[in-house]
C-alpha positions in Angstrom: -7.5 -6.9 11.5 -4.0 -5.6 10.0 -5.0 -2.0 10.7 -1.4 -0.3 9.4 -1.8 -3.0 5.9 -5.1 -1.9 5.5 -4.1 2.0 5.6 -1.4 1.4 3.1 -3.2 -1.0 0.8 -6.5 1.7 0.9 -4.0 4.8 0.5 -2.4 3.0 -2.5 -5.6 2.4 -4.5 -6.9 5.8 -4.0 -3.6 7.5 -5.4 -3.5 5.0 -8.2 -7.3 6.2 -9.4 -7.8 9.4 -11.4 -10.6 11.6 -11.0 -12.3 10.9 -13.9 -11.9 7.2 -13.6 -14.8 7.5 -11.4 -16.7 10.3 -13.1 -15.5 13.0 -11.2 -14.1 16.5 -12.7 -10.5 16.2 -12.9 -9.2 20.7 -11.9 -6.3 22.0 -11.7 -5.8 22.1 -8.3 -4.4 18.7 -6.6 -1.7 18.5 -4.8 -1.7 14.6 -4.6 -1.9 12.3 -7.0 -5.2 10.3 -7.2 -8.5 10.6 -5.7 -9.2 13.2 -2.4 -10.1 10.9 0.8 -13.3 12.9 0.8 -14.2 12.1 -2.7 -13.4 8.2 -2.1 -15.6 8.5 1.7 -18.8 10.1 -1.0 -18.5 7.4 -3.3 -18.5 4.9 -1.0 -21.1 6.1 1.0 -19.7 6.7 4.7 -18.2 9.8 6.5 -15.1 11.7 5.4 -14.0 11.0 9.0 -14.5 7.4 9.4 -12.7 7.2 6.3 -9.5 8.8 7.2 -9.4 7.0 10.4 -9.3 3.6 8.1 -6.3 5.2 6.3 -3.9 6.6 9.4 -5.0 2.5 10.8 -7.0 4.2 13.5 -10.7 3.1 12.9 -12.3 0.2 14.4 -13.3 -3.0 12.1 -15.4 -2.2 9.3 -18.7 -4.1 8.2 -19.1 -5.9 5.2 -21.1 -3.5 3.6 -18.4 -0.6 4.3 -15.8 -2.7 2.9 -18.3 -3.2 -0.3 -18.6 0.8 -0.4 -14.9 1.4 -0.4 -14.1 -1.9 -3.2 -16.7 -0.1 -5.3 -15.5 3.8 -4.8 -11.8 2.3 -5.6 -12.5 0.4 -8.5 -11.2 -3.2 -7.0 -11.0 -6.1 -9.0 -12.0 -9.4 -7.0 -8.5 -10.3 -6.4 -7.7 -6.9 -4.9 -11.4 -7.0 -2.7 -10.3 -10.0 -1.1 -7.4 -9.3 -0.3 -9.4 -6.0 1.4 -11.7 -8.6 3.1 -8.7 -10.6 4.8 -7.0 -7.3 6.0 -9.8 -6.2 7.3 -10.2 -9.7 9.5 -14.3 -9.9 7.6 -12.5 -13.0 5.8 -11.1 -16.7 7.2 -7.8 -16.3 7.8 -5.2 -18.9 8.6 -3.1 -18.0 11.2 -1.1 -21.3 12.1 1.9 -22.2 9.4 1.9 -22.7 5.7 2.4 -26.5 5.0 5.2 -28.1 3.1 3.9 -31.3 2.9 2.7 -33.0 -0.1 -0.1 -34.9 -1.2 1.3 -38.8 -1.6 -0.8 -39.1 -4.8 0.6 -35.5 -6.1 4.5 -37.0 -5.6 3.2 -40.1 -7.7 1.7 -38.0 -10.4 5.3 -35.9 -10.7 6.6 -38.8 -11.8 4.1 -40.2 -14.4 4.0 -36.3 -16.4 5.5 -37.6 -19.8 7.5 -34.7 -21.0 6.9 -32.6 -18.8 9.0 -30.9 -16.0 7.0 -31.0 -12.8 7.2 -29.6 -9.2 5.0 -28.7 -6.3 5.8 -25.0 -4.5 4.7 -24.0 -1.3 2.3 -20.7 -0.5 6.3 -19.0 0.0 7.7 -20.1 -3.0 9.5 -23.2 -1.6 9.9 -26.1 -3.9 8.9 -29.0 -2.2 8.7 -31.6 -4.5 9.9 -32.4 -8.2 10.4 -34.3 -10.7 13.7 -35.3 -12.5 12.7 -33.5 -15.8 12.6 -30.3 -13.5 15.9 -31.1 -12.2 17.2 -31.3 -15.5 15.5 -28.1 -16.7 16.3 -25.8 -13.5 18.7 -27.2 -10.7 18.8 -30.9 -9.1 17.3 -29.1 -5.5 17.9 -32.4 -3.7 21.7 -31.4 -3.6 20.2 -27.9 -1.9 19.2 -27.1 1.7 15.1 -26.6 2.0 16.5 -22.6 2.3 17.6 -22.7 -0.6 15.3 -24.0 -2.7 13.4 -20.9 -2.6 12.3 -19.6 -5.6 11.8 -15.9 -4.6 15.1 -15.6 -2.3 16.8 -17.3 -5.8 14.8 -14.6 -7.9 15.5 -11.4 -5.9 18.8 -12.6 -3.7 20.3 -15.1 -6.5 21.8 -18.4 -6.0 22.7 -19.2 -2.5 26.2 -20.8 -3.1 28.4 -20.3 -6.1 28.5 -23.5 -7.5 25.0 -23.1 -7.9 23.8 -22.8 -11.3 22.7 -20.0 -13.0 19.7 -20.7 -14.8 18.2 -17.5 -16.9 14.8 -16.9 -17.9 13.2 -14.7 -20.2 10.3 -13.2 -17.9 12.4 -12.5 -14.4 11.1 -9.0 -13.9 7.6 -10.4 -14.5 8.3 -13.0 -12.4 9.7 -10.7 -9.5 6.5 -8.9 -9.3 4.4 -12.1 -9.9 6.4 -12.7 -6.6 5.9 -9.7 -4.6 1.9 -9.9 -5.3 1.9 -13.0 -4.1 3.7 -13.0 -1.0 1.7 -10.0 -0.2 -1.2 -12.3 -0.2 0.4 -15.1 1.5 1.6 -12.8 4.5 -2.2 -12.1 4.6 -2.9 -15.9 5.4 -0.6 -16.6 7.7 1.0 -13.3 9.3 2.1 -15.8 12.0 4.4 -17.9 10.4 7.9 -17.3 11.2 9.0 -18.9 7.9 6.4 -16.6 5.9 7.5 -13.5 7.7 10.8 -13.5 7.8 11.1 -14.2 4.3 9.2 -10.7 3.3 12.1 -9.3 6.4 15.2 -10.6 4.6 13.8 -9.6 0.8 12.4 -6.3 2.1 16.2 -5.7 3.5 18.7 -7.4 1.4 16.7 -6.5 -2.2 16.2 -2.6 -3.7 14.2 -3.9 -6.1 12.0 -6.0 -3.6 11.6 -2.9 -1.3 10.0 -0.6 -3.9 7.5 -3.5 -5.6 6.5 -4.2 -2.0 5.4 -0.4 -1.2 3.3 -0.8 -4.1 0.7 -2.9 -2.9 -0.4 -4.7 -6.0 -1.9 -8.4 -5.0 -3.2 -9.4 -8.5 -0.5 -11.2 -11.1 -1.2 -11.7 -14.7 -0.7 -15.3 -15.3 2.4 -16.8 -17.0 1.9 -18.4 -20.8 4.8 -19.3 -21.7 8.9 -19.4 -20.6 12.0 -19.0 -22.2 14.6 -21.0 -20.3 18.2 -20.4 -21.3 19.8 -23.6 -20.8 24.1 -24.5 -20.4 23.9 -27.6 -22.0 20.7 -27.8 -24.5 20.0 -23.9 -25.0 16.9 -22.0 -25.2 13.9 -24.2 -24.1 10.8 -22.1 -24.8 7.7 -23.8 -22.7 4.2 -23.8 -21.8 3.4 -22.5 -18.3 0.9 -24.0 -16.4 0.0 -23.4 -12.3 -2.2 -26.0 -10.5 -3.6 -24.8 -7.5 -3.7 -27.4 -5.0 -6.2 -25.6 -2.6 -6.2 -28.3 0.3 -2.6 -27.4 1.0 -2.6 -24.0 -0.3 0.6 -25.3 -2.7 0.8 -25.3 -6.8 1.3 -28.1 -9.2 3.7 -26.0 -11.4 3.8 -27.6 -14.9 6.4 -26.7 -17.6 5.7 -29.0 -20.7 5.9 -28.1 -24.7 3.6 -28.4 -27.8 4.6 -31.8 -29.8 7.5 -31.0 -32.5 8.7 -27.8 -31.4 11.8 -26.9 -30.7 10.5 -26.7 -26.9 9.6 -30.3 -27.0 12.8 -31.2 -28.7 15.1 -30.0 -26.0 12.8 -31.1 -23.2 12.7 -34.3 -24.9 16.8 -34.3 -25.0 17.0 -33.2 -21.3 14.7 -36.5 -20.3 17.4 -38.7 -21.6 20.5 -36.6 -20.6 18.8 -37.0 -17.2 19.9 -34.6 -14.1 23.2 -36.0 -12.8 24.3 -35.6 -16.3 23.4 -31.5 -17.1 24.4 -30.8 -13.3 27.9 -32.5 -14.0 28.4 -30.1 -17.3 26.6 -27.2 -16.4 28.8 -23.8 -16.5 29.3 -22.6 -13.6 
């Protein structure tokens, strides 16, 4: 049980909640944003007390049906109850390391994707394993460290070295959050790893912008459609999205592919014969 996460992640959902979210008269006379503890303890069926003890990360584990009480008094989606359930240690929760290595018949699929730029990424946002379509597309991350082929430290911190390339996209403040929601989550799973926690450490102290999507406790990301790459050598590539979840290794099969004749497919189709050592050598730097 993560007694000072849970306080924060409970305080945050009950200041995001107006009163008559829940059917409660709004007044005139809050001094806080959001719902009272005391009206979030009656809806949820459990003393005032008890309640605030949760809070300040002061109360002993609470039950199931507590837990069940306060999702429903706070209006949690099942992503955001969850995530209640693993702070709360009523959940399974892994507490060894995150694992970076992949499926054999996942690394053979990468490479039989037709048009389509392929590559596996780890619970922390490490690419592990890709395609040369994806090389072409992104950055050849062979020629990186494993450090730095991390796509949040790249999102937040930027490119590690300066004759890294600077690929833009269209959706990097979506992608930021979809970053900090999910590292939240991560940290959940395995608030052991050293690799897992110091990650959040260095973005939490290195990145403003980091810092204040972290105090905000969101866990939940809306999912990613589509992606508009902005590309040195063939332009804009605008693609489908697509994240596998391979659950057995807690990793995604992250797919970026285009619909036939577009102009999506076109330069994805051009990339695939440039091939990677090619766009690397001409990129801008």
């Amino acid at each position: 049980m993560d007694k000072r996460e849970l306080g924060a992640f409970l305080r945050s959902r009950r200041e995001r909640l107006r009163p008559e979210d829940v059917g409660l008269p709004s007044g005139s006379r809050r001094r806080t944003p959001g719902l009272r503890r005391e009206e979030v303890a009656v809806l949820a069926h459990i003393s005032t007390e008890y309640y605030v003890r949760l809070e300040q990360g002061r109360a002993p584990r609470p039950s199931g049906e507590v837990l069940a009480g306060i999702a429903g008094a706070l209006r949690l989606t099942g992503a955001e109850t969850d995530h209640l359930h693993v702070l709360a240690g009523t959940a399974p929760s892994r507490t060894g390391l995150h694992r970076r290595d992949v499926r054999p018949s996942i690394l053979a699929l990468l490479e039989r994707l037709p048009q389509t730029a392929a590559f596996v990424m780890s619970a922390a946002f490490e690419v592990l394993a890709w395609n040369d379509l994806a090389a072409a597309l992104m950055e050849d991350f062979a020629r990186l460290a494993p450090r730095d082929r991390n796509l949040a430290r790249r999102a937040f911190l930027g490119p590690a070295r300066a004759d890294q390339p600077r690929y833009e996209v269209s959706d990097i403040a979506d992608f930021r959050h979809q970053v900090v929601m999910e590292l939240r989550t991560t940290l959940a799973r395995y608030p052991a790893d050293p690799a897992v926690t110091g990650l959040v450490d260095e973005l939490r102290t290195a990145s403003t912008d980091f810092a204040r999507l972290w105090e905000r406790h969101d866990v939940q990301a809306a999912p990613t459609l589509t992606k508009t790459f902005r590309h040195p050598v063939v332009g804009e590539v605008t693609v489908d999205c697509d994240a596998l979840a391979l659950t057995d290794r807690d990793q995604y099969l992250v797919l970026y592919s285009a619909p036939p004749g577009s102009s999506g497919a076109e330069a994805l189709a051009l990339l695939d014969v440039l091939g990677a050592e090619y766009v690397q050598a001409n990129r801008s730097p």
